[in-house]
N, C-alpha and C positions, 0 to 999 in steps of 0.2 A: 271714161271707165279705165281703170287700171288696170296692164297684162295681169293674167291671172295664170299664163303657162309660158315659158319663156322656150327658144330652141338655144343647144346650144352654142350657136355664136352669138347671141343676144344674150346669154347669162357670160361668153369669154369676156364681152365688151362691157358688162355691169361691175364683171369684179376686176376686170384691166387685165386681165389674163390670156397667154395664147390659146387658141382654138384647141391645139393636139391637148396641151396640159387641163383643158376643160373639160375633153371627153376621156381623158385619163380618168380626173377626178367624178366624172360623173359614172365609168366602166369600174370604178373600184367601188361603187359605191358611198363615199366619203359624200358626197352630191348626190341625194336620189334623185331618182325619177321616175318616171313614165314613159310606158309606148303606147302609141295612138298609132294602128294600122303600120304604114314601114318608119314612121314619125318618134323621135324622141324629144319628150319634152320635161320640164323642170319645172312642177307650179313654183306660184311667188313665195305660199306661204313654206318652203321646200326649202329655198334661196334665203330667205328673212331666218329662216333656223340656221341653217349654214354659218351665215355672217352672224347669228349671236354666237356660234361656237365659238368661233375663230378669234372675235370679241372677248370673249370669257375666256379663251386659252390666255389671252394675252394679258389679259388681267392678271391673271395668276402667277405672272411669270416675274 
């Protein structure tokens, strides 16, 4: 079965990104998420949007 919530230093290491710049991006919102108790987490299907954005930005460019 495939992660279905990712934390994030497992979402820094899926998009090659450092840790602080993750939680940046995930505190701005740009990256939603979730909190579970004191737990932040990123479902997948969250992450799979993200990278079509990011995808699509670059298309356009």
């Amino acid at each position: 079965m495939e992660n279905q919530m990712y934390t994030p230093k497992q979402v820094a290491s899926v998009l090659m990104l450092s840790r602080s710049k993750t939680y940046e991006l995930i505190a701005s919102g740009e990256i939603p998420s979730v909190k579970i108790g004191w737990s932040r987490r990123v479902p997948a299907a969250f992450l799979d949007e993200y990278v079509k954005q990011l995808c699509a930005l670059a298309d356009s460019l």
